[in-house]
C-alpha positions, 0 to 999 in steps of 0.5 A: 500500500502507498499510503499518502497524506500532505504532512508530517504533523497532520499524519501523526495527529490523526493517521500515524495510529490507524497506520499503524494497526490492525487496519493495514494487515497484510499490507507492506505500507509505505508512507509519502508526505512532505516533513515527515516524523522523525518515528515513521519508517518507509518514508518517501518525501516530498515537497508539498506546499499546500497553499501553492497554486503555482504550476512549477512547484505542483508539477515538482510535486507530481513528478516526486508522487509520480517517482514514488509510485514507480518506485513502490509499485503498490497494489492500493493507494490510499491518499488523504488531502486535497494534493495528494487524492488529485495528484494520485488520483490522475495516477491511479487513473493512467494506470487503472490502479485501486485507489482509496481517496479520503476526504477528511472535509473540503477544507478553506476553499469551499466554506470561503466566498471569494473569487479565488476560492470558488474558481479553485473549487470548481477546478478541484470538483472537475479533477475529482470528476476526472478521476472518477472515471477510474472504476477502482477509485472509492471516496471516503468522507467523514460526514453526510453533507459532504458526500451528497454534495459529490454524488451531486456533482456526479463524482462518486455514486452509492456504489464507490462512495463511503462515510466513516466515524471521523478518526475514532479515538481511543477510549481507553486514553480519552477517558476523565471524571464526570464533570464536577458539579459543585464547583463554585468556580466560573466556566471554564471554555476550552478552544483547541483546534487548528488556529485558522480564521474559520475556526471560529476563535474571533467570534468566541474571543468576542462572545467571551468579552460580551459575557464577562462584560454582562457579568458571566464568570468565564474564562477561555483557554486557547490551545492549537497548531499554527499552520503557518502554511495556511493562508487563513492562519491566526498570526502568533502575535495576536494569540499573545496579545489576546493573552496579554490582554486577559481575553485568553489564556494561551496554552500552545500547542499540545503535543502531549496530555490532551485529555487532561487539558480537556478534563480542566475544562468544562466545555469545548467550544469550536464556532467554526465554518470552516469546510469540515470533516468530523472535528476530532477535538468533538470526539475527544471532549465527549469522549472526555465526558465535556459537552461541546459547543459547536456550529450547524455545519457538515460534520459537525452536526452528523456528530452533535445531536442538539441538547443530547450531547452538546450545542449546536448553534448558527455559523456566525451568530454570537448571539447564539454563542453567547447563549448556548454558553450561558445555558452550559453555567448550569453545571447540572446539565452541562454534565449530562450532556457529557454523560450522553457524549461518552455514551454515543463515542463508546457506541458509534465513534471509537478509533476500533469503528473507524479501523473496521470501516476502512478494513472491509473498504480495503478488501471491497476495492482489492476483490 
């Protein structure tokens, strides 16, 4: 199998486990990203940047992913991200060869209303439509929305076209006491994600300052990667002056220990709109026994059920936000609602779910 993904740190946040698992049996795996781990073995690099629509740097990057298919002669190609699912893609088509692409959300280009982004999308929806021609090629997404929005567009059919739980995560790992519901202290909000613009962390920096004006005991604690690749990245020096100016407390990135940063808070807030997949930081909080805060958008929404075990509010209304925030004071009920979250991650959004789904899509697309 040549498993490929954009780079390094997003396959070991969210890869480097299931990789390394029971859901490649059988299979020689070789990995190809760009700044890959230093603990990954089989790795072929390349140079991928992923904001670039310049035609040399791409047409490098298809020769490298070209060279690399040459090289390991695979059988299944499994691709994750916008770069490599096109790149492989056009491959797997030229030589009719089995390909698995994931499409772990569509990402900035398609929840943004520029020129650009929308002339980049439908380029993007046209290649997917070409590569599609090859009937050994299966789309997988991690939520409804967006695989309606594909058979729509006539890329994929029910035939070749697959949703998975997200990332499943391991419950063993993601696992804290029942919220404490004596506390007299005020609401602790967790922000932890990828620090991009349409994540949401402007509108809840905002709705935070509103309600600590109205009188709200809360605090909010900001925790993520910078992806300095990213046209949409949060610069690091406005993080810092938040913190500086008492909005946030900023933690960094956490490499480690993210279920007990998650166990110090009372609720996790993601007020994004960004194109997503099925957040993970969703999953592990509920996993953790928080309740979550989060946006009526693909993804989700296929994971929140309303009331149950979390919130789910409007895309950009701060009102709203500021609402579902102050209902979450009541500590009585914000801990049933994550009560019901581990229940519904313990039944449907284990890592085990997840490993189950690809393993028989695997074996669909080698018979």
């Amino acid at each position: 199998m040549l498993f490929a993904i954009n780079v390094g740190w997003y396959f070991d946040l969210h890869w480097h486990a299931r990789i390394n698992s029971k859901m490649t049996d059988g299979y020689d795996v070789h990995l190809c990203m760009a700044k890959p781990g230093k603990h990954n073995n089989n790795v072929h690099e390349i140079n991928l940047k992923r904001s670039s629509v310049g035609f040399f740097n791409n047409m490098k990057t298809f020769y490298q992913m070209y060279k690399t298919f040459c090289k390991v002669k695979p059988d299944l190609i499994h691709s994750v991200t916008i770069k490599p699912n096109l790149m492989l893609g056009l491959i797997a088509l030229i030589y009719r060869k089995p390909i698995l692409i994931t499409i772990p959300g569509l990402g900035s280009l398609f929840s943004q209303n520029t020129i650009h982004s929308k002339l980049a999308a439908n380029v993007i929806i046209l290649l997917y439509r070409l590569i599609s021609i090859n009937k050994k090629a299966a789309f997988v997404f991690e939520n409804k929305t967006d695989l309606e929005l594909f058979k729509k567009k006539r890329i994929c059919r029910r035939a070749n076209g697959y949703t998975v739980p997200g990332s499943g995560v391991d419950i063993n790992e993601y696992s804290a006491p029942k919220l404490n519901i004596d506390s007299s202290d005020g609401l602790n909000l967790l922000f932890a994600a990828r620090l991009l613009r349409g994540k949401g962390l402007y509108e809840l920096v905002d709705a935070v300052s509103s309600l600590r004006k109205k009188g709200v005991k809360v605090s909010l604690n900001v925790a993520g990667i910078i992806d300095d690749d990213s046209n949409d990245a949060i610069p690091l020096n406005v993080l810092e002056n938040w913190h500086k100016q008492n909005k946030i407390n900023w933690l960094g990135q956490v490499d480690e220990g993210m279920t007990d940063v998650i166990a110090q808070n009372d609720v996790i807030v993601l007020p994004t709109r960004y194109g997503e997949g099925l957040p993970r930081i969703l999953i592990e909080a509920n996993a953790c026994r928080r309740p979550v805060i989060t946006t009526d958008i693909g993804g989700c929404r296929d994971f929140v059920q309303d009331g149950i075990n979390g919130i789910i509010v409007g895309i950009c209304d701060p009102q709203a936000l500021e609402l579902a925030i102050t209902r979450l004071t009541d500590r009585v009920y914000s801990a049933q609602l994550g009560e019901n979250g581990r229940k519904r991650v313990e039944e449907f959004y284990t890592d085990n779910h997840v490993i189950v789904c690809y393993q028989n899509i695997y074996r669909s697309l080698i018979e």
